[in-house]
Each structure stands twice: as structure tokens, then as C-alpha cells.
C-alpha positions in Angstrom: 21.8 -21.2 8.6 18.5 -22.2 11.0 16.6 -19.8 12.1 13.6 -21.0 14.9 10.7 -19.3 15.7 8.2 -19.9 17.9 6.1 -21.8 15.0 8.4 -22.2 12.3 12.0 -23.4 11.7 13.9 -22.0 8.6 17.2 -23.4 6.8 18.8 -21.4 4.4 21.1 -23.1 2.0 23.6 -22.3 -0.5 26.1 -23.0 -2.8 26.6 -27.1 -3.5 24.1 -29.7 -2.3 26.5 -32.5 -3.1 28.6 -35.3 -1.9 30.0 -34.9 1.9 27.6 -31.5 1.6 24.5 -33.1 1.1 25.5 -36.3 3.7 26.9 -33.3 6.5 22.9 -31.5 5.5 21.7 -34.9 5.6 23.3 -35.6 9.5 22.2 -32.3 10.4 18.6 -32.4 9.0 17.7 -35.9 11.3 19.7 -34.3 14.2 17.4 -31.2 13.9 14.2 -33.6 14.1 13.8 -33.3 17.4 13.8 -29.6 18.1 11.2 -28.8 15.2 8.2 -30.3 17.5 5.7 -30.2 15.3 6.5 -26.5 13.8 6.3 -26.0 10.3 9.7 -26.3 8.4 11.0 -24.3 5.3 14.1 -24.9 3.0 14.9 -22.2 1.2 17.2 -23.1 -1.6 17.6 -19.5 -3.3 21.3 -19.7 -3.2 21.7 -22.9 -4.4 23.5 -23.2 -7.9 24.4 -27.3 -8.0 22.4 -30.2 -6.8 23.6 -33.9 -7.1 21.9 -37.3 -7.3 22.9 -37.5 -3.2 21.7 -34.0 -2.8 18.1 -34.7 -4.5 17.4 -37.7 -2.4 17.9 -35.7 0.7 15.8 -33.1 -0.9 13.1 -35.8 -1.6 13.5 -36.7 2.5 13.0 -33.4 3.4 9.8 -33.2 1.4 8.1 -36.4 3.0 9.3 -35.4 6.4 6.2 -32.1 5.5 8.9 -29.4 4.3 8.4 -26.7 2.1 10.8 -25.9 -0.5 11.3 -22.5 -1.5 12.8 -21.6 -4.8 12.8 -19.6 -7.5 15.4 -19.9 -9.9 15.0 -21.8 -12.8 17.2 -24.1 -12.3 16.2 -25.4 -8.5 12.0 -24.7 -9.7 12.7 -27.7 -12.2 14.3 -29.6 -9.4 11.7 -28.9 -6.7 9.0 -29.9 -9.4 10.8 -32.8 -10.9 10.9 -34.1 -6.9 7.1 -33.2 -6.4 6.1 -35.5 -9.2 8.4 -38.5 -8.1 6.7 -38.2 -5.1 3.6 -37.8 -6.0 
């Protein structure tokens, strides 16, 4: 789900971000470049429970593109921070 607002645009995601998931997210993430004009983005990964090796590279886009990921599960915490430090 994408929510827009008149200075931010939200995604919600949930369940899998894997294979033909994470490359549909993918497709829909550079397709949505244009309508975010300069607005801050979140990612809110809450609902999450799987990521892949596909969905982590797309996460790691995301991040250099300026996102902010939001999580607070264990499990997606370690994968936000195990992408902040390959990035950094």
C-alpha cells in the first residue's frame, strides 16, 4: 500500500520480500520515482516476516535512493542495520 501526502510518500509492506515479490516491488519502486518529487519516502516493513538475498538488494536501493526504513521487529532491525553498515 502507498499512501501520498503532500510531503511525504508511505509504502507499507508485508508478508515476503522475495523472488517475483521483491522484482514486482522492485518495478513498482522505480515506476513510483517520478511521483515522489522530492518528498520524503518511508518503508515501513512492520509486517514483514521473510526477506531474501533479491529482497535485500532492493532494500539496499531503496536506502541510497534517501528512504527511511521503518522497523521494529527483531528480525527486520538486524536486516535494516546489517544494510546500514554495508552501505556505510
Amino acid at each position: 500500500m502507498i499512501t501520498d501526502t503532500a510531503f511525504e510518500q508511505t509504502w507499507v509492506l508485508q508478508g515476503k520480500l522475495s523472488g517475483r515479490w521483491a522484482v514486482d516491488l522492485r518495478q513498482r519502486w522505480d515506476e513510483a520515482k517520478s511521483t515522489r518529487q522530492g518528498r520524503m519516502c518511508v518503508v515501513n516493513l512492520e509486517d514483514v516476516i521473510y526477506v531474501d538475498r533479491e529482497g535485500e538488494e532492493l532494500l539496499r536501493q531503496i536506502l541510497t535512493e534517501g528512504a527511511q526504513l521503518v522497523a521494529s521487529r527483531a528480525y527486520m532491525k538486524d536486516i535494516v542495520a546489517s544494510l546500514n553498515v554495508r552501505n556505510s
